[in-house]
N, C-alpha and C positions, 0 to 999 in steps of 0.2 A: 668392485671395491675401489674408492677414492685413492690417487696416491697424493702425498705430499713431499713437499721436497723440507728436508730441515738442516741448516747449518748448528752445525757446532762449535763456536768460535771459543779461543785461549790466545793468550800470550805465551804458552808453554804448551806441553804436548798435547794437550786437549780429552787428556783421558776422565778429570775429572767429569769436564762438559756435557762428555760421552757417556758415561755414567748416570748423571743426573739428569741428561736429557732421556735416556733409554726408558727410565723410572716414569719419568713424565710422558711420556710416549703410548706406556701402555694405559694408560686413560679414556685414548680413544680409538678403539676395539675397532671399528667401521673402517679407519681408515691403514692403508696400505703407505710405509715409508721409505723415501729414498732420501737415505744419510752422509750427509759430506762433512767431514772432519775438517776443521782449519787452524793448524796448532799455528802457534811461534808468530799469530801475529801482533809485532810487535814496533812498527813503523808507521805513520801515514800512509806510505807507498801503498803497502798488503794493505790496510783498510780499505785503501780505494777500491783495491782492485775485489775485492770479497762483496763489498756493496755491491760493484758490479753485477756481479754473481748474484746475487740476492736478488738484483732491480733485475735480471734478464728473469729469473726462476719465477718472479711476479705472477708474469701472467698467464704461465702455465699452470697458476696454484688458484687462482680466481682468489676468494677471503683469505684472510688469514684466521687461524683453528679458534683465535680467542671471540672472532663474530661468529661462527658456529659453536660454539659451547653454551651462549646462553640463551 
């Protein structure tokens, strides 16, 4: 099974993100998720620092799910 890594970003607790990512999630069955929560960001700072995250997570995820879909 593929895994993917998925951020969930808010400016608050990030339960809605959570939710509505979960929904979108199960769409594609093949793949295996690893879920990181990022409430409360609400700075430049935390941006930065999440992008980060995001750009390191890159290239252990090879495409992104929207080039495999179609």
């Amino acid at each position: 099974m593929i895994i993917r890594t998925v951020f969930f970003l808010s400016d608050s607790t990030a339960i809605t993100a959570e939710t509505l990512g979960h929904s979108l999630l199960t769409q594609f069955e093949t793949f295996s998720f690893q879920e990181n929560s990022c409430p409360f960001i609400n700075s430049i700072e935390k941006a930065e620092t999440i992008k980060e995250e995001i750009n390191e997570a890159k290239p252990k995820n090879g495409l992104p799910l929207s080039y495999l879909a179609h």
